[in-house]
C-alpha positions in Angstrom: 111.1 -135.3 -111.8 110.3 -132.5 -114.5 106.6 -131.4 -114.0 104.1 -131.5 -117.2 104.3 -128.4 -118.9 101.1 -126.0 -118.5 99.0 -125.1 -121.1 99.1 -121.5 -122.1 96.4 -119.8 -120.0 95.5 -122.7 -117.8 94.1 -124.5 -120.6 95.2 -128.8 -121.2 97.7 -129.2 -124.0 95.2 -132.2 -125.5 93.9 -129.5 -127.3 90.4 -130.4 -126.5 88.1 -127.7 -124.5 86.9 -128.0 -120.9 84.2 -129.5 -121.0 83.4 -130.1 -124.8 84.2 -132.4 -127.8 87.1 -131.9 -131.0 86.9 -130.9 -134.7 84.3 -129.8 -136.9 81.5 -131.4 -134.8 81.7 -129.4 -131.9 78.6 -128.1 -130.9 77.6 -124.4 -130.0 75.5 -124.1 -126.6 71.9 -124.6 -127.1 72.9 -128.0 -128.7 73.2 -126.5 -132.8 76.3 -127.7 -134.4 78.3 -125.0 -136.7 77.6 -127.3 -140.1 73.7 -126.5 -139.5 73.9 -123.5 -137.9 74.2 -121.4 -141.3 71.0 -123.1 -142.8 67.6 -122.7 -143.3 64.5 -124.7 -143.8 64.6 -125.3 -147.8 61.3 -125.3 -150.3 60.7 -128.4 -152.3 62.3 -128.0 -155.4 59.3 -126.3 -158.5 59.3 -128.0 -161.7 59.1 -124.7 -163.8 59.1 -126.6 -167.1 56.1 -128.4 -166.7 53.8 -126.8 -163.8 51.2 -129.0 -162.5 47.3 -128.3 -164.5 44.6 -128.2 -163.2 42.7 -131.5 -164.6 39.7 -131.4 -161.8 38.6 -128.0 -163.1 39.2 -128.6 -166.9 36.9 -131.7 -166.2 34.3 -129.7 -165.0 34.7 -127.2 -167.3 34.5 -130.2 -170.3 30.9 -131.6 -168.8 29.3 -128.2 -168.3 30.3 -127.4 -171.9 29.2 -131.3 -173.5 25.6 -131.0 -171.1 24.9 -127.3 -172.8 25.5 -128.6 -176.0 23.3 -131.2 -175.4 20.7 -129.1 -174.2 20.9 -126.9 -176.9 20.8 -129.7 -179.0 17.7 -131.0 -178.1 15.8 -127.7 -177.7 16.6 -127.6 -181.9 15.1 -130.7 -182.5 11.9 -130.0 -180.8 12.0 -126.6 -182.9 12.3 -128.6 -185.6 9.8 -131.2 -184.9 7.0 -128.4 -183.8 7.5 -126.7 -187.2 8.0 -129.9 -188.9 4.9 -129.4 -191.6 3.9 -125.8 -190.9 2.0 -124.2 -193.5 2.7 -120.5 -194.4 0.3 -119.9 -197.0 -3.9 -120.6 -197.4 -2.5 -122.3 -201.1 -0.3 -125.0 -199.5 -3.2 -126.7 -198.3 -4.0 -129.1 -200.6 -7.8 -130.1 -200.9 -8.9 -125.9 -199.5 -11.7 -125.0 -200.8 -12.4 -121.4 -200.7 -15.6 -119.3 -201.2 -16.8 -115.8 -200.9 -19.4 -114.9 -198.1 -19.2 -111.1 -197.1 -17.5 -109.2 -194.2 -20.6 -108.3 -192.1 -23.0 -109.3 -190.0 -26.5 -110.7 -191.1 -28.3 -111.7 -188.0 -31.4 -113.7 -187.9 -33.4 -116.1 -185.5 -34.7 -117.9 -188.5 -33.3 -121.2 -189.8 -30.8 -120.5 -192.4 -30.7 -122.9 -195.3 -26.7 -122.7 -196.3 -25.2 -124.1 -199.6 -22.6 -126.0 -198.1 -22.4 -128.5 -195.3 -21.1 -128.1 -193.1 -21.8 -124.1 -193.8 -18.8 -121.9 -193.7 -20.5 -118.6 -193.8 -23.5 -116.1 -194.6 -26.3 -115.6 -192.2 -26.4 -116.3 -188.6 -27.6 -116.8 -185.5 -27.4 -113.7 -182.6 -25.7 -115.8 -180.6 -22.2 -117.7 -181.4 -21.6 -121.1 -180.2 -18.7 -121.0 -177.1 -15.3 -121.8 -179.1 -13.3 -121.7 -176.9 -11.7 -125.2 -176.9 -15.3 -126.7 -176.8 -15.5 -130.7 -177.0 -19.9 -131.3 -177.7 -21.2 -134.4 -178.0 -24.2 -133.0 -179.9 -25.0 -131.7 -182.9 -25.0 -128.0 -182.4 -27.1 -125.6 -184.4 -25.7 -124.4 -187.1 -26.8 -120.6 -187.2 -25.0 -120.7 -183.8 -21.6 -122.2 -185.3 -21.5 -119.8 -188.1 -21.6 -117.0 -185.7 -18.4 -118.8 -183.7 -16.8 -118.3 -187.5 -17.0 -115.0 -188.0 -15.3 -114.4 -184.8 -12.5 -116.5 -185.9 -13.1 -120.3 -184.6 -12.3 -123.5 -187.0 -15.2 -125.8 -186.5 -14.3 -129.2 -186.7 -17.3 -131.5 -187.4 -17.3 -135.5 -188.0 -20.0 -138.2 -188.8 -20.1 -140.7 -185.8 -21.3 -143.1 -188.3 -17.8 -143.2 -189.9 -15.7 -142.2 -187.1 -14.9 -143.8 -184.3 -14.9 -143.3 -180.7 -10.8 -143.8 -180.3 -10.5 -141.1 -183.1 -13.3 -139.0 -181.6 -11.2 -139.0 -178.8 -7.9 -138.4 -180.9 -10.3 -134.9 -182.3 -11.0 -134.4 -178.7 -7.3 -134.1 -177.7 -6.6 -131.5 -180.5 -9.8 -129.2 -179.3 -10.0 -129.4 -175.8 -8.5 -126.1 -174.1 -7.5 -124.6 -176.7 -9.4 -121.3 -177.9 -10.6 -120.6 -181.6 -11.7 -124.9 -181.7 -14.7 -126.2 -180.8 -15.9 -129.8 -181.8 -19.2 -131.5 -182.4 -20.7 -134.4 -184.4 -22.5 -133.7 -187.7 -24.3 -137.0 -189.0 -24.7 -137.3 -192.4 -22.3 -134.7 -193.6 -20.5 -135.4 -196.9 -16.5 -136.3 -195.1 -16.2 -138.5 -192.0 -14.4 -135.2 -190.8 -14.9 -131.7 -191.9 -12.7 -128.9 -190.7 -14.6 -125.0 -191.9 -13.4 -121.3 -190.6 -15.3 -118.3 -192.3 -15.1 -118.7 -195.9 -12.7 -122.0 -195.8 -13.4 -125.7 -196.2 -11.1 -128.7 -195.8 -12.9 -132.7 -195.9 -10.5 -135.6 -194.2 -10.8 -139.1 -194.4 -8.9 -140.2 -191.3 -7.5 -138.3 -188.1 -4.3 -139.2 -188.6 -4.2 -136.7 -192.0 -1.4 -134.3 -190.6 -3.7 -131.6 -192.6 -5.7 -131.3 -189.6 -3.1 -129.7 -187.7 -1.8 -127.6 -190.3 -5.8 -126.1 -190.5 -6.1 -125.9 -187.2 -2.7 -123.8 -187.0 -2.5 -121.6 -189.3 -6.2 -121.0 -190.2 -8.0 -120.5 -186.3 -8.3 -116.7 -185.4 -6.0 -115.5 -188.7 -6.9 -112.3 -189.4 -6.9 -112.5 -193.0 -10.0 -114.3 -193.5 -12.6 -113.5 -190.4 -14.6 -110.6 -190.5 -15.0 -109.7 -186.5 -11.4 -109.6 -185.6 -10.9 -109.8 -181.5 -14.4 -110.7 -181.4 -15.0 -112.8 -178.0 -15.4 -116.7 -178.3 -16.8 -117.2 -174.5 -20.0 -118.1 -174.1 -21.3 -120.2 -171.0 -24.7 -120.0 -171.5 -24.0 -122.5 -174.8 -21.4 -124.6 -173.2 -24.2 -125.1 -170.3 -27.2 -125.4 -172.8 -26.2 -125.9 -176.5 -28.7 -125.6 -179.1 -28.6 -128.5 -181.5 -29.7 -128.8 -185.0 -33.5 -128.3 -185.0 -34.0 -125.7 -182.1 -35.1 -122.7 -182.3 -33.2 -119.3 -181.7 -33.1 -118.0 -178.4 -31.8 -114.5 -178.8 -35.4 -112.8 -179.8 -36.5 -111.4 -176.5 -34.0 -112.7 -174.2 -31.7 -110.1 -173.4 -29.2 -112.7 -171.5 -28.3 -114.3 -174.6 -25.2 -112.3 -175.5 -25.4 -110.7 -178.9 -23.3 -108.4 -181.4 -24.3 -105.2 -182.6 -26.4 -105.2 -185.8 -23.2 -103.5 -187.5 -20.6 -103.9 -190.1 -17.3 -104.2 -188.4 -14.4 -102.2 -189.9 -11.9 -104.7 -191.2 -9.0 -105.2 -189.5 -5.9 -103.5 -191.1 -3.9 -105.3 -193.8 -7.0 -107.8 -194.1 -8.1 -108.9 -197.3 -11.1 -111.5 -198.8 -9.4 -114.6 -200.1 -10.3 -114.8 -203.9 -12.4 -117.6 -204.9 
């Protein structure tokens, strides 16, 4: 019998290797086949037409802006509502009355008989009344309130026959704390509320006459009309024991009472009297 032919080399004529599979699948040690042996791990693929945004950070970005505008917002309104009625001028105050008492001090101990009442200037009292947001419940003297005047203070006076505790109360609100005020009942006075700064008058009927404010604002310590510019409006001694209407003064003799000097103070620059 003829013997099978030998393959070239010693190798089978099936044409399959020792030891391995056929074709295109054959593997190369280590497992790897030849299709995947010339690739890599691939990227996803980037959509350069329409990249992905941002939205989380525009968000943001959209509520810091709409809160700041809010803010802002509301910070204009209260502007707005705090100047809402301001008065610039002595003239746009209707129902002002105006007179014509000198620069200077005139001190006395005496009682003073004034023209007007409440009195909005001429002589006075040593010693000023504290005005420095003061709230009394009695009828200070008036020699003493003058004197808080000239330094600068609005006085505001009512007649507790005509005004009620509840508006007492709403007067009470406006004073308290806050320097160049002070308050006090006046009985019998012509208004139910008076408001007077050196050489200035306005009468009220009600407390809810937004020309209180506006005299309180623009007329308490304004340099155009006071005589003692910078002058102090601290006194304890009258918070602690106020004189009312009827006592005598205390500033003869007693060298506790704090006085001014018997002197004409220089005006302040740019000052002026208000024409009658």
């Amino acid at each position: 019998m003829a013997k099978d032919p030998q393959p070239e080399n010693g190798r089978p004529s099936g044409g399959t290797p020792r030891g391995g599979s056929s074709g295109a699948g054959a593997k190369r040690p280590g497992g790897a086949s030849r299709a995947a042996a010339g690739k890599g791990r691939t990227r996803p693929p980037v959509d350069v037409v329409n990249p992905p945004r941002p939205w989380g950070l525009i968000a943001g970005a959209v509520v810091v802006v709409l809160f700041a505008v809010a803010v802002i917002g509301y910070a204009v309104v209260r502007v707005n509502e705090a100047n809402e009625g301001r008065i610039t001028a002595a003239d746009q105050l209707s129902g002002l009355q105006t007179f014509e008492y000198a620069a200077g001090q005139e001190h006395v101990t005496t009682p003073v008989s004034y023209e007007q009442t409440p009195p909005v200037g001429g002589p006075h009292d040593y010693e000023w009344a504290d005005c420095t947001g003061t709230v009394y419940d009695v009828d200070i003297r008036h020699e003493n309130a003058v004197h808080s005047m000239e330094h600068g203070a609005t006085w505001i006076s009512y007649d507790p026959a005509r005004v009620g505790e509840d508006d007492v109360a709403t007067l009470a609100d406006l004073v308290e704390g806050t320097s160049g005020l002070m308050l006090s009942p006046n009985e019998g006075q012509p208004s139910p509320i008076s408001l007077q700064s050196w050489n200035h008058q306005l009468s009220v009927d009600s407390v809810t006459d937004e020309r209180i404010q506006q005299y309180t604002d623009f007329m308490t310590f304004n340099d155009e009309f006071y005589p003692e510019v910078g002058a102090s409006c601290e006194n304890p001694t009258f918070i602690s024991d106020p004189l009312v209407v009827g006592d005598g003064s205390r500033a003869a003799g007693d060298t506790t009472v704090p006085t001014d000097a018997p002197t004409t103070p220089t005006p302040a620059a740019g000052s002026s009297t208000p024409a009658p």
